[in-house]
C-alpha atoms as an extended CHARMM CRD file, in Angstrom:
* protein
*
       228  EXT
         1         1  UNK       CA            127.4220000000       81.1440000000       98.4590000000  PROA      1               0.0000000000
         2         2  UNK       CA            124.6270000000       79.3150000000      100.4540000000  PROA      2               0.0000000000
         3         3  UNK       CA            122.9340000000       76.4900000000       99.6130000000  PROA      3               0.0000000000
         4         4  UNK       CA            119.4140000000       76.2620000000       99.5690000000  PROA      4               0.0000000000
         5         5  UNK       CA            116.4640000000       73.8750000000      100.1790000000  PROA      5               0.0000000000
         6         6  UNK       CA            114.5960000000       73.1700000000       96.9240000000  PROA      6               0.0000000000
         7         7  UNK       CA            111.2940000000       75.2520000000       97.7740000000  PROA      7               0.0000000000
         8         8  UNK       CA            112.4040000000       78.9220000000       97.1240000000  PROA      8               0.0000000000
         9         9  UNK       CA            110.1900000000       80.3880000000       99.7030000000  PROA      9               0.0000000000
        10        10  UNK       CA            110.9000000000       82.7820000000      103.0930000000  PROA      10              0.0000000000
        11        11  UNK       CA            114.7100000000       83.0920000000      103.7160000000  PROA      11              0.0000000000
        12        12  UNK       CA            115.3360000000       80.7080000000      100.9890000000  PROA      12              0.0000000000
        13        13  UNK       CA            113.7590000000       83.1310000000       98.1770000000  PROA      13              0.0000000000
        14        14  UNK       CA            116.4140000000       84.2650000000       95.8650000000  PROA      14              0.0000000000
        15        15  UNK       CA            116.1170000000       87.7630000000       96.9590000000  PROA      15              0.0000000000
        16        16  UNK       CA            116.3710000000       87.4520000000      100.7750000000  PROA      16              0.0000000000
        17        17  UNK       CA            119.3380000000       84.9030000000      100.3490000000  PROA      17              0.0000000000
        18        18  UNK       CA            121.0880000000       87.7610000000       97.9900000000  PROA      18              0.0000000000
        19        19  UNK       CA            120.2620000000       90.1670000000      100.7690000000  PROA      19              0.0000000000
        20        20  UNK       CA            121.3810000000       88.4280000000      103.7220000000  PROA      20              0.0000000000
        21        21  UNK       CA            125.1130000000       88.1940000000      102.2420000000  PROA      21              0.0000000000
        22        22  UNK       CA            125.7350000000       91.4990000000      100.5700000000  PROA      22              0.0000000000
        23        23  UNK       CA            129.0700000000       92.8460000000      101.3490000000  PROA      23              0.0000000000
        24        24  UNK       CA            130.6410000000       96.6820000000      100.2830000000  PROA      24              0.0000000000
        25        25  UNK       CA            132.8140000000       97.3950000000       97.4400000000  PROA      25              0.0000000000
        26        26  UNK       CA            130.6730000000       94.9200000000       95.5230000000  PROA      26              0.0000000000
        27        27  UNK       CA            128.5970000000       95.1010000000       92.0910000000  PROA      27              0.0000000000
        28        28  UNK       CA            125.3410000000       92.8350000000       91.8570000000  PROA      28              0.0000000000
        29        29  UNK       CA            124.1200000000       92.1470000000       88.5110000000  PROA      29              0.0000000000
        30        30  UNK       CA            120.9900000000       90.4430000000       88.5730000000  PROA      30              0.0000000000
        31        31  UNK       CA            117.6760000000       90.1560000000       86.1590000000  PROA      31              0.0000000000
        32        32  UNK       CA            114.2270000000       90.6710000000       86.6170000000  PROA      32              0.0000000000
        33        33  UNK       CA            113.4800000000       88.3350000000       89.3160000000  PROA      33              0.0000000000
        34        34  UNK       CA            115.5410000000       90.0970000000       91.8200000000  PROA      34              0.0000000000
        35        35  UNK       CA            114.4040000000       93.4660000000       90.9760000000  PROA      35              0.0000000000
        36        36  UNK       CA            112.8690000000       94.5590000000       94.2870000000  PROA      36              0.0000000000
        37        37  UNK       CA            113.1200000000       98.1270000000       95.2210000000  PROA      37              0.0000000000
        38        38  UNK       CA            113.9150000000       97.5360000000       99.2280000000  PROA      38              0.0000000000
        39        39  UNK       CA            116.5970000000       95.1840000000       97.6650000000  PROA      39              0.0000000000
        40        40  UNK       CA            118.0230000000       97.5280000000       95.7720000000  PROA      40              0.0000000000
        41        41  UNK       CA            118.0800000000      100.2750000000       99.1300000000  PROA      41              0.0000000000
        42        42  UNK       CA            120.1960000000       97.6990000000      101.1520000000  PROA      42              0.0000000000
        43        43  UNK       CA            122.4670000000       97.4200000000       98.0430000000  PROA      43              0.0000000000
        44        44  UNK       CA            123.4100000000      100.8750000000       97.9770000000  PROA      44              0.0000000000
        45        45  UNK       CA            122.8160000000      101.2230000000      102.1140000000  PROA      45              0.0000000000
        46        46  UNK       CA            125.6950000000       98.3620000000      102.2060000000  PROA      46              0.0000000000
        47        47  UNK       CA            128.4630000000      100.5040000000      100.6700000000  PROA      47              0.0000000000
        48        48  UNK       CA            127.7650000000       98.4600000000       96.7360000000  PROA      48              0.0000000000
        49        49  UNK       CA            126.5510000000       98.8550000000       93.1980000000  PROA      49              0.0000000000
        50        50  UNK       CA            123.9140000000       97.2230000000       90.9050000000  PROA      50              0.0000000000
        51        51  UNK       CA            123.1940000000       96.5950000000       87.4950000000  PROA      51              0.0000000000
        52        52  UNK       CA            119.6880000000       95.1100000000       87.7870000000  PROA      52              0.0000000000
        53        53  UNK       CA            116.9240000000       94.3620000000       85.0270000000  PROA      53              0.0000000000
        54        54  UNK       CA            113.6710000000       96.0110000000       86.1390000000  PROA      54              0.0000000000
        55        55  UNK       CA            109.9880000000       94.6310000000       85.2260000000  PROA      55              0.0000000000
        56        56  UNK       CA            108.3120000000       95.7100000000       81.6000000000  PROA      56              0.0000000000
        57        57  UNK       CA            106.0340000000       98.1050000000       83.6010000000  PROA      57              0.0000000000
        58        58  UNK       CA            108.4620000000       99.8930000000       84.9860000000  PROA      58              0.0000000000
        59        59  UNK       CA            107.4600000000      103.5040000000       86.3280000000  PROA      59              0.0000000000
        60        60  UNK       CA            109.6220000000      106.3110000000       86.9740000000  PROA      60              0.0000000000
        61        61  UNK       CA            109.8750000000      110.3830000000       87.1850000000  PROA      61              0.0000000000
        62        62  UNK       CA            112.6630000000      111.3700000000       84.5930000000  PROA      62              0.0000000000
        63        63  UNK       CA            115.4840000000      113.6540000000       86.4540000000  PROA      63              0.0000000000
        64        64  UNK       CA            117.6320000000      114.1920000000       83.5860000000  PROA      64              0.0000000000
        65        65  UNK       CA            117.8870000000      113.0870000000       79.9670000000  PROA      65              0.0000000000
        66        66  UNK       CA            121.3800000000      112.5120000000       78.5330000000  PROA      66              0.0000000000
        67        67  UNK       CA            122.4140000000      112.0380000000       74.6100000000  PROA      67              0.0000000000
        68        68  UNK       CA            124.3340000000      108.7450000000       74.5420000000  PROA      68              0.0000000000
        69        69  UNK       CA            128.0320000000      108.9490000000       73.4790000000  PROA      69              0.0000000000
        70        70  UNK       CA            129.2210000000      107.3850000000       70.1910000000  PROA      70              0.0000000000
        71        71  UNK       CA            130.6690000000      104.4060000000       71.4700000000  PROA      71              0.0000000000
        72        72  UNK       CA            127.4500000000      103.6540000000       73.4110000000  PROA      72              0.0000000000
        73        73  UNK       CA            125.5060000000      103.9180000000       70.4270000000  PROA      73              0.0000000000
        74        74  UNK       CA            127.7340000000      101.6620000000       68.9060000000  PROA      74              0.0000000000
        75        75  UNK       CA            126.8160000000       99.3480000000       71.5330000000  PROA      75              0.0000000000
        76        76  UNK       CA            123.6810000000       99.1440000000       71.2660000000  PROA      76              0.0000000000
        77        77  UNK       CA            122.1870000000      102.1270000000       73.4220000000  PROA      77              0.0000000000
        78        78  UNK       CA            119.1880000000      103.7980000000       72.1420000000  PROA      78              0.0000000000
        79        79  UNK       CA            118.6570000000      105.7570000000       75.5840000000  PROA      79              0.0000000000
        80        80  UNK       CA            120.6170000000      106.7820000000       79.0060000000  PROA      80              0.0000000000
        81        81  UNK       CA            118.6980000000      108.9280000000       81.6540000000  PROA      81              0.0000000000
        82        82  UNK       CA            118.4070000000      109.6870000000       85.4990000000  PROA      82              0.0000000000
        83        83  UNK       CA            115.2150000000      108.3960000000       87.0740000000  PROA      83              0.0000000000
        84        84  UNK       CA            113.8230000000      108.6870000000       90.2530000000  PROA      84              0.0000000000
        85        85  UNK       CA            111.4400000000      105.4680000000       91.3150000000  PROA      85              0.0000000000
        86        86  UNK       CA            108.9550000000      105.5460000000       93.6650000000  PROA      86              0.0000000000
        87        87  UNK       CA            110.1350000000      103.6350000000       96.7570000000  PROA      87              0.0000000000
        88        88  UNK       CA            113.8640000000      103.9770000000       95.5970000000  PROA      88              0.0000000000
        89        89  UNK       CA            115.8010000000      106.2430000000       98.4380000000  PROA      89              0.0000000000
        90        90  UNK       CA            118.5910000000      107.1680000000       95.9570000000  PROA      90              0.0000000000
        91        91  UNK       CA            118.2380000000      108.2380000000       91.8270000000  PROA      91              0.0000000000
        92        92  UNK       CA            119.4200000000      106.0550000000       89.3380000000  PROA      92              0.0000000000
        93        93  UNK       CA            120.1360000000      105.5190000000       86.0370000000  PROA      93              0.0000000000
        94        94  UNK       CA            117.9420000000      104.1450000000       83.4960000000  PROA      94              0.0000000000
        95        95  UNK       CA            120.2710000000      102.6300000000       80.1850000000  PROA      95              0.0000000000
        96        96  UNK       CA            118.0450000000      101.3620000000       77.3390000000  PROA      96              0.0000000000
        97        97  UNK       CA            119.6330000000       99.1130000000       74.6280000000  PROA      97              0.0000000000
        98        98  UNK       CA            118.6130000000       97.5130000000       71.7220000000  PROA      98              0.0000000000
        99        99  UNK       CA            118.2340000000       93.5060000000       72.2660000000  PROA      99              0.0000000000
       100       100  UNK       CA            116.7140000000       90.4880000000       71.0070000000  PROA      100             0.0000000000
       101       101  UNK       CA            114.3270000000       89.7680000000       74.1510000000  PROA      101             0.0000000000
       102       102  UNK       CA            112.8280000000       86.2420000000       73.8100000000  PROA      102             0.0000000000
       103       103  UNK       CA            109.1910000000       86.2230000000       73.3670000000  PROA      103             0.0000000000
       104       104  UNK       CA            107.0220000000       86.3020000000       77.0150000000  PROA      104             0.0000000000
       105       105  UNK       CA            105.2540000000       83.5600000000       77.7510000000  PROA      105             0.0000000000
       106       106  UNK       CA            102.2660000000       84.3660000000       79.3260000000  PROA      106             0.0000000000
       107       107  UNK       CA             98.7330000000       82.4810000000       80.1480000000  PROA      107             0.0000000000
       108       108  UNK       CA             96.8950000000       84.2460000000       76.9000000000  PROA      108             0.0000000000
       109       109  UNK       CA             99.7850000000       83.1780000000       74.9560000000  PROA      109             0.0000000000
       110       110  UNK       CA            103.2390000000       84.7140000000       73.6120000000  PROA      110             0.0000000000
       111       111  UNK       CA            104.0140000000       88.7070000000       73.5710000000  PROA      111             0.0000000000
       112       112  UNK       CA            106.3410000000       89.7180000000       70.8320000000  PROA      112             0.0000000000
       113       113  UNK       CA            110.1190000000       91.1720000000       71.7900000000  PROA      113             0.0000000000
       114       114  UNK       CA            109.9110000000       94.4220000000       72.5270000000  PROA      114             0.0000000000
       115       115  UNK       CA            113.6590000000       94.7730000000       70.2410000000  PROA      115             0.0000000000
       116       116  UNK       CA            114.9490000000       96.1530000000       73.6230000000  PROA      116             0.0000000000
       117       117  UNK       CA            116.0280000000       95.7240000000       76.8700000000  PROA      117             0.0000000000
       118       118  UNK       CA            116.0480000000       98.3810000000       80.2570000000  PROA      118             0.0000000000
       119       119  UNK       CA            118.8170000000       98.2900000000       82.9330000000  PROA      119             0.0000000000
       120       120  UNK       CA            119.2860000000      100.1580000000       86.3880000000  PROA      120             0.0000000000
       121       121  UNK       CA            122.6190000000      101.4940000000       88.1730000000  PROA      121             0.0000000000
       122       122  UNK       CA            122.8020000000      103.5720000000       90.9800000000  PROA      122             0.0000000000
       123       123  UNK       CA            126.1740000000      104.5130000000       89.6380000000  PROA      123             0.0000000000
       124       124  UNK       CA            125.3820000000      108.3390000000       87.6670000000  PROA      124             0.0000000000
       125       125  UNK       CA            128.8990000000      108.3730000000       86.1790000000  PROA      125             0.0000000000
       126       126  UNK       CA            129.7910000000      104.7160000000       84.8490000000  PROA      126             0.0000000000
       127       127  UNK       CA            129.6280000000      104.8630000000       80.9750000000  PROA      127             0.0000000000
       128       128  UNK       CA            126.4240000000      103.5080000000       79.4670000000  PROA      128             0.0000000000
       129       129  UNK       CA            127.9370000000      101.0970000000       77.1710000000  PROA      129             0.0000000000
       130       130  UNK       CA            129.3970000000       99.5880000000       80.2320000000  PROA      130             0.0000000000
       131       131  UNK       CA            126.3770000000       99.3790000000       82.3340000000  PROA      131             0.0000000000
       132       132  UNK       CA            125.4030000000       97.5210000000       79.2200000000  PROA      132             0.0000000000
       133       133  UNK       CA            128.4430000000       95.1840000000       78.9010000000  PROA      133             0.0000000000
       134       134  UNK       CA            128.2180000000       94.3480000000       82.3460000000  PROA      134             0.0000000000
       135       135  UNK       CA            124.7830000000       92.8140000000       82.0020000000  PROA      135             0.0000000000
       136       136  UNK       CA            125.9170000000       90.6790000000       78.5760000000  PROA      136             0.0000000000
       137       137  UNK       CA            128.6320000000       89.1130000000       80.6090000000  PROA      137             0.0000000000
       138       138  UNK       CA            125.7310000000       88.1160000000       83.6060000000  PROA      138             0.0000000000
       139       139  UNK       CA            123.8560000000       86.4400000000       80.5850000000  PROA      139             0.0000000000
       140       140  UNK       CA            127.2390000000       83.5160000000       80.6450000000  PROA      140             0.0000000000
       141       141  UNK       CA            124.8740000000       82.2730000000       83.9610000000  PROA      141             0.0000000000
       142       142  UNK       CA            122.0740000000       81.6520000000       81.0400000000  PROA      142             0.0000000000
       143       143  UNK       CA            124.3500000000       79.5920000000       79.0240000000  PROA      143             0.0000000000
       144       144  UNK       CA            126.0650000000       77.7530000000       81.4550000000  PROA      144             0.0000000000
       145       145  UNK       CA            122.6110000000       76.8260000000       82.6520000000  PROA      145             0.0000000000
       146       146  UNK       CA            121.3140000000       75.9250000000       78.8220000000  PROA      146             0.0000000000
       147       147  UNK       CA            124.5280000000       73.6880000000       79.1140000000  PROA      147             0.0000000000
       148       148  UNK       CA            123.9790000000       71.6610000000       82.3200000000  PROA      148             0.0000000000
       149       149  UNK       CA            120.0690000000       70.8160000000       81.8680000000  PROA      149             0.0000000000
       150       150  UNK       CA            120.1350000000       70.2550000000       77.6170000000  PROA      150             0.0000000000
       151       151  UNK       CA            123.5390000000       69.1090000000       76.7840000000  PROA      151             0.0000000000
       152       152  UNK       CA            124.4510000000       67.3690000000       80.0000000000  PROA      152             0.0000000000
       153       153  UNK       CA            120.7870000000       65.9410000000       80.7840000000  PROA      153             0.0000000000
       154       154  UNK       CA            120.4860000000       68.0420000000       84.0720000000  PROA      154             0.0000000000
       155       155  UNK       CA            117.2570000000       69.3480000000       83.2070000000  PROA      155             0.0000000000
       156       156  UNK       CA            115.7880000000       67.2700000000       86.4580000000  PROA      156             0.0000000000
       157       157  UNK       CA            117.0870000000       66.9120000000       89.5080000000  PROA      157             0.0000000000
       158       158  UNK       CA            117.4680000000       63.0740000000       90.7800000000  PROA      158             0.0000000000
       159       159  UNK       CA            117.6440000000       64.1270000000       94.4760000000  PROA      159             0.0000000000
       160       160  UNK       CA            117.2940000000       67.2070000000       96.4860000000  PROA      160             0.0000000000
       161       161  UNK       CA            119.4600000000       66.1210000000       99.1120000000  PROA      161             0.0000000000
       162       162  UNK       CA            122.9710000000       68.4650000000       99.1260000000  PROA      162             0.0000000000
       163       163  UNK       CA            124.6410000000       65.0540000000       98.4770000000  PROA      163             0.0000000000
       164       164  UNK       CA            122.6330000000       63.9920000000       95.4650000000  PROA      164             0.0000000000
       165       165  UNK       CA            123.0870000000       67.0980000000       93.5690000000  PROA      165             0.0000000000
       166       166  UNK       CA            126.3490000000       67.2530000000       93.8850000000  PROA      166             0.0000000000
       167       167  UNK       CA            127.3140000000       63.9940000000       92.3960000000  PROA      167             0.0000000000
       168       168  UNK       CA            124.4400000000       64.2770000000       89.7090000000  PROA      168             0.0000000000
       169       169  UNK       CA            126.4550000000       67.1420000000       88.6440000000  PROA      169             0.0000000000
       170       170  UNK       CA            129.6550000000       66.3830000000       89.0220000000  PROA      170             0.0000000000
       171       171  UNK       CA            128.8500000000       62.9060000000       87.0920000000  PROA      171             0.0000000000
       172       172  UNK       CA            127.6810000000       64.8240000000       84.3170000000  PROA      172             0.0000000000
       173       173  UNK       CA            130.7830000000       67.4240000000       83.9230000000  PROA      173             0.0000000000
       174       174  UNK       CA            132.9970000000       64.1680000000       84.2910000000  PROA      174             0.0000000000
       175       175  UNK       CA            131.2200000000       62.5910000000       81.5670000000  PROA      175             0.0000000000
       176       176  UNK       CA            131.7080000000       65.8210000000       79.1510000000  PROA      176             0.0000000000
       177       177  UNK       CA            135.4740000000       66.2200000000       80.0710000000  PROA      177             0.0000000000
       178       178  UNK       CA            136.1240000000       62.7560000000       78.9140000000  PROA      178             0.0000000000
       179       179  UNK       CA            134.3650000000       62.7990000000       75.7430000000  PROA      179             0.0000000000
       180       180  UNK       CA            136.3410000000       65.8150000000       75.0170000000  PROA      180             0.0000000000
       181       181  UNK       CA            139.1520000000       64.5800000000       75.9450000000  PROA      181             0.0000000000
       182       182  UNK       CA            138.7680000000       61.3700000000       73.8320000000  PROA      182             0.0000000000
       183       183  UNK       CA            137.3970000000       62.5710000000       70.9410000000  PROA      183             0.0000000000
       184       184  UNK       CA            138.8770000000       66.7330000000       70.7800000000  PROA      184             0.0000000000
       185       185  UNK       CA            135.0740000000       67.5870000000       69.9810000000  PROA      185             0.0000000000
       186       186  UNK       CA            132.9770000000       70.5350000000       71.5310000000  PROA      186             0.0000000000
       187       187  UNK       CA            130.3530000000       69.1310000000       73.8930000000  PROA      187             0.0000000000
       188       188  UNK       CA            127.2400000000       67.7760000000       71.6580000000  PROA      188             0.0000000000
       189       189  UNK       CA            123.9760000000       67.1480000000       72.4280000000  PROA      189             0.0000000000
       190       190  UNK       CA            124.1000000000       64.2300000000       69.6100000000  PROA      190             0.0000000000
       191       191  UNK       CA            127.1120000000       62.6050000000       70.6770000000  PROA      191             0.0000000000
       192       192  UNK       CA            125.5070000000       62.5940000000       74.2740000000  PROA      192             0.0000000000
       193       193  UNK       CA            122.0830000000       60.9310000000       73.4630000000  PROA      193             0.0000000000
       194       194  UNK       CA            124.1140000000       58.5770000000       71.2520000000  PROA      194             0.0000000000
       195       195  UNK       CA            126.3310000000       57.4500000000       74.5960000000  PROA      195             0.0000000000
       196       196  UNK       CA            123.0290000000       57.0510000000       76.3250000000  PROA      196             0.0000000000
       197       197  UNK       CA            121.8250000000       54.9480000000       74.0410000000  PROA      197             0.0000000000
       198       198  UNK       CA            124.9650000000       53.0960000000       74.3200000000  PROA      198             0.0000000000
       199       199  UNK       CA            124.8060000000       52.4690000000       77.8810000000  PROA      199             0.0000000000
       200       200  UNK       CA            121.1400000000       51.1760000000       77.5380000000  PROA      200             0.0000000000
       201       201  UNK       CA            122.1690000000       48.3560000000       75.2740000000  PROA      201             0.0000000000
       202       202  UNK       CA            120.0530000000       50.4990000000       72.0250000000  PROA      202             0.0000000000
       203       203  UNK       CA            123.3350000000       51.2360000000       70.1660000000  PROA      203             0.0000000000
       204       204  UNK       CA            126.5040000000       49.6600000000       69.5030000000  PROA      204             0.0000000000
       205       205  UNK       CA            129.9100000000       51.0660000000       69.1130000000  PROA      205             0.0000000000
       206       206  UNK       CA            130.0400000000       51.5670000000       66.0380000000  PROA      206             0.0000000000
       207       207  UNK       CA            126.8210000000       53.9840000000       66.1140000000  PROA      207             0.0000000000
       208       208  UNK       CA            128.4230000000       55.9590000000       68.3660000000  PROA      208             0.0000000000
       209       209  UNK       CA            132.0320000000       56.1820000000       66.3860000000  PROA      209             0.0000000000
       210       210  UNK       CA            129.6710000000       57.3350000000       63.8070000000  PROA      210             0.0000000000
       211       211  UNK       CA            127.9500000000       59.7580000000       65.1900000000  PROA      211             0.0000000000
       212       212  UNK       CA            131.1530000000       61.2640000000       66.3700000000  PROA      212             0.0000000000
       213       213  UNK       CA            132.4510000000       61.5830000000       63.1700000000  PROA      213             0.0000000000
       214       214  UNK       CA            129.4300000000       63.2420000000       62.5190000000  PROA      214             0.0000000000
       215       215  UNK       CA            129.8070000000       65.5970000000       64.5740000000  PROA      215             0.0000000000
       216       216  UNK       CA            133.3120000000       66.3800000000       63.9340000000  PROA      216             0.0000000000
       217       217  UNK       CA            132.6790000000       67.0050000000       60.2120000000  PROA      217             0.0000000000
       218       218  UNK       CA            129.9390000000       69.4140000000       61.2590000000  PROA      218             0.0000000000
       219       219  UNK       CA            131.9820000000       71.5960000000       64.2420000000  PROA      219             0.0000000000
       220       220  UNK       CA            135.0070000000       71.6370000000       61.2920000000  PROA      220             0.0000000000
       221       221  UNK       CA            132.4040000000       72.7580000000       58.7840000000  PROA      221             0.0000000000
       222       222  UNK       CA            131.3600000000       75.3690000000       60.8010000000  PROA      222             0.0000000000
       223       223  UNK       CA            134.9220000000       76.3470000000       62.0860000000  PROA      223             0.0000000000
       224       224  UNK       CA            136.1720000000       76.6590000000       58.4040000000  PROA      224             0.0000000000
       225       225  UNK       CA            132.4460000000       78.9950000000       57.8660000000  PROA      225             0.0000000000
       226       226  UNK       CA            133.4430000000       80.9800000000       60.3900000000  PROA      226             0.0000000000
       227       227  UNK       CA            137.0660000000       81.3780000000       59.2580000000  PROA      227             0.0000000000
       228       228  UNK       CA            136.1050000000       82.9130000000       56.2970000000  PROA      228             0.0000000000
């Protein structure tokens, strides 16, 4: 790991910091913003693997077309095929799975999910459904991200300085280990705001015992749902 300035630009951009500390014997599972074909060369040049999510536009000369198993279909593949891309010094394979894809924001407004999603691996003998799995288990990175900047308020940064990040963080974890701790509850969003309040003199106590409760009857409602 390296840490970074804030402005992700020359040898701090994403891609050249991933670059600059590949090692072999290693499997790099990345989206769309670090799909860069010279990237993907010094991957395989450095003795490693990928699972990478290319661009929409993606264009490629079909080697060989294969029929996906039955437990890949069962996961959710819909295609698996050996591609050659321009620029690309090795073939790879092209996995194609169904997906709900989050609608594209773009500056003439939102474009409809596609219902699918496309992944690379230079890797021509690794089971589809895997290439597949592997990716869902990168996606954690999206949640734990969704966690820190709406449930734990991290959404802005209070200081860019190594030292100031790491305590705005670490405040914020602390804070959600003690409420669970002292109250057994998942983290809430609620629960949070409601402490917030509480520290800015807006709520009492008692409005936050309440909205714990709250809460609790909700997460055991839905526990109980899900039991049945």
């Amino acid at each position: 790991m390296r840490v970074t300035g804030g402005s992700p630009r020359g040898q701090n951009n994403e891609r050249r910091v991933l670059e600059s500390l590949l090692e072999p014997g290693r499997l790099y599972v990345a989206d769309r913003g670090y799909f860069e074909k010279p990237l993907m060369n010094r991957i395989v040049q450095a003795h490693s693997l990928y699972v990478f999510r290319p661009i929409d536009t993606l264009k490629y000369e079909v080697i060989e077309e294969r029929t996906p198993s039955d437990q890949a279909s069962e996961e959710g593949v819909i295609r698996d095929a050996v591609v050659r891309l321009e620029g690309l010094d090795h073939p790879t394979r092209l996995v194609v799975v169904k997906a709900q894809v989050h609608a594209k924001r773009t500056r003439k407004g939102y474009v409809p999910s596609s219902g699918q999603m496309m992944f690379l691996c230079p890797d021509l003998t690794l089971a589809a459904e895997l290439i597949s799995i592997l990716y869902r288990y990168r996606w954690t990175i999206e949640t734990f991200f969704k966690f820190m900047k709406q449930l734990l308020g991290c959404r802005h940064l209070l200081s860019q300085r190594k030292t100031g990040v790491e305590i705005q963080i670490y405040c914020a974890v602390i804070v959600c280990m003690l409420l669970n701790l002292s109250t057994g509850l998942k983290p809430a969003r609620a629960v949070m705001e409601r402490i917030m309040w509480y520290l800015l003199g807006f709520a009492d106590v008692q409005d936050v015992q309440r909205q714990i409760d709250r809460t609790r009857r909700e997460q055991e409602a839905r526990a109980k749902k899900r039991g049945h």
